[in-house]
C-alpha beads as a LAMMPS data file, in Angstrom:
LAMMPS data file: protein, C-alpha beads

86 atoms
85 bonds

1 atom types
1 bond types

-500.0 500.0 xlo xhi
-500.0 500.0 ylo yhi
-500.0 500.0 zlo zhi

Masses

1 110.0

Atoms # bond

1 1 1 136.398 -440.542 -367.142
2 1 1 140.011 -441.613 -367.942
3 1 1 140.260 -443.575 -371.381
4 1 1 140.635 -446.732 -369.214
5 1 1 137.939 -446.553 -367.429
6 1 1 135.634 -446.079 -370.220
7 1 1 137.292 -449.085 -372.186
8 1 1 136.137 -451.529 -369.132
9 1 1 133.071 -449.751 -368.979
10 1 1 132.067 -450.528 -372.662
11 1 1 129.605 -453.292 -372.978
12 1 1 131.504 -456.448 -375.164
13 1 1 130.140 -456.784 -379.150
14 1 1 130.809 -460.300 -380.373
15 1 1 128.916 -460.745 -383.649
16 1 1 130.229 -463.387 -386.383
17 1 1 130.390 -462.631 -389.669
18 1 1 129.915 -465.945 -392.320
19 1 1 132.446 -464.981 -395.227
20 1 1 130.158 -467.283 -397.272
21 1 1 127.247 -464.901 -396.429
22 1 1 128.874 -461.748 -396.393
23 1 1 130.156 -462.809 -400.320
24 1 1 127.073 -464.205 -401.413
25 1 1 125.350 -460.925 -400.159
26 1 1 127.117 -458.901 -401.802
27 1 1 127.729 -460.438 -405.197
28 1 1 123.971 -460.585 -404.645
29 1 1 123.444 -456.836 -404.250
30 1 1 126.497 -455.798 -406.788
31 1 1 124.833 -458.077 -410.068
32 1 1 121.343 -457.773 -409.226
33 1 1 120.823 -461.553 -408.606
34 1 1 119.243 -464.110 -406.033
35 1 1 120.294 -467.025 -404.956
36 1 1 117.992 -469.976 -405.728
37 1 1 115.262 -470.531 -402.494
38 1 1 116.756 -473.223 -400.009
39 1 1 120.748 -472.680 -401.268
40 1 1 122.994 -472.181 -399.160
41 1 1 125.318 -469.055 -399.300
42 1 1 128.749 -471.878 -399.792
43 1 1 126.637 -473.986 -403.033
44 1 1 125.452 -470.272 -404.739
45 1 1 128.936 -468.967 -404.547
46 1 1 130.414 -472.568 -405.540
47 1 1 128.046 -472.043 -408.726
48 1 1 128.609 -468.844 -409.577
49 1 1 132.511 -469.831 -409.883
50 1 1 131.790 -472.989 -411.839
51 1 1 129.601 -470.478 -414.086
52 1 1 132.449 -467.402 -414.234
53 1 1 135.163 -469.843 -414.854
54 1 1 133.818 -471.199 -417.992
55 1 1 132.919 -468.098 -418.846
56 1 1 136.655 -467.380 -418.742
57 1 1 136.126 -464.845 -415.183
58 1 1 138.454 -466.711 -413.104
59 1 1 138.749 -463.838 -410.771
60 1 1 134.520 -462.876 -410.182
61 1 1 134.154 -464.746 -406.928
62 1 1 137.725 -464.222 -405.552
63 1 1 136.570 -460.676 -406.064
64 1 1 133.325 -461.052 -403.924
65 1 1 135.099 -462.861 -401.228
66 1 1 138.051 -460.049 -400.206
67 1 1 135.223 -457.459 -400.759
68 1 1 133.675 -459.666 -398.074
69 1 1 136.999 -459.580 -396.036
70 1 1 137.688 -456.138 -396.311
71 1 1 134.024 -455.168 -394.949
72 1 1 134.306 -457.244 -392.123
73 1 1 137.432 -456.286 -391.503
74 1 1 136.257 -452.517 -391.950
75 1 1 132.777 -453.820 -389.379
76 1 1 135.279 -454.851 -386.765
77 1 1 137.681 -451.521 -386.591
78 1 1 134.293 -449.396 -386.340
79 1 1 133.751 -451.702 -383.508
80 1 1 136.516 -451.987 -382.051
81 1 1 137.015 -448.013 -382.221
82 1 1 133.261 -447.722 -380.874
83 1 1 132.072 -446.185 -384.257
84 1 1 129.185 -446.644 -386.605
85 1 1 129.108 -447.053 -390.243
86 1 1 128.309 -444.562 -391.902

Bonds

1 1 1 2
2 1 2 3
3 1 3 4
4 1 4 5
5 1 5 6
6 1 6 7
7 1 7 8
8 1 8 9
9 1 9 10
10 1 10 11
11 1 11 12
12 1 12 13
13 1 13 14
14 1 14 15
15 1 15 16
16 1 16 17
17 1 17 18
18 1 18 19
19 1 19 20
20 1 20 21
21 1 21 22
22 1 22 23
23 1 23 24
24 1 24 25
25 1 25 26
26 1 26 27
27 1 27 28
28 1 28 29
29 1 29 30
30 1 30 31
31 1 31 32
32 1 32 33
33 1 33 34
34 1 34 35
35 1 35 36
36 1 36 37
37 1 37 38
38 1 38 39
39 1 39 40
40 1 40 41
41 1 41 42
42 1 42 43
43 1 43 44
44 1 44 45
45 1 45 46
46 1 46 47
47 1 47 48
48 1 48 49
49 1 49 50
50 1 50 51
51 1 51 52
52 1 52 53
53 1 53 54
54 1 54 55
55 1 55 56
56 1 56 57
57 1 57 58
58 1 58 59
59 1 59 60
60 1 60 61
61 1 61 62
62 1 62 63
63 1 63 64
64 1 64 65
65 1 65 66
66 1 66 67
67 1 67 68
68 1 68 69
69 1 69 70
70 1 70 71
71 1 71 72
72 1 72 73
73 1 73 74
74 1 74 75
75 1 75 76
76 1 76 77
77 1 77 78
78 1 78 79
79 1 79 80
80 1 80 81
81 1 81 82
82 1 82 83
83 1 83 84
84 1 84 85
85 1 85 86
């Protein structure tokens, strides 16, 4: 089947990805932590930087948010290229 062909014939994949989430998530996975029941992704990262900034970590949540870019970013060019991640 010509390349074409099989790009039309590929079903469409539209998923969303909340930044908030996706940061939250992982911050959550990389420092062993939980957000508080009932908070949403947005108010836990919003603490965390009040929390790292007086701490004198300016840069801890800036961090967790382009690690959140760059794996949705990374999610969309497996799509797009009709990979998996491995």
């Amino acid at each position: 089947m010509p390349t074409a062909d099989r790009e039309r014939a590929r079903p469409a994949f539209v998923a969303e990805i909340d930044a908030d989430e996706l940061a939250c998530r992982i911050a959550e996975a990389a420092c062993g932590i939980r957000r508080p029941p009932g908070m949403t992704a947005k108010q836990a990262l919003d603490n965390m930087s009040r929390l790292t900034r007086r701490m004198g970590e300016t840069d801890t949540v800036p961090g967790f948010r382009r690690a959140a870019q760059a794996a949705a970013e990374y999610l969309t060019e497996c799509i797009n290229n009709g990979r998996r991640p491995s």
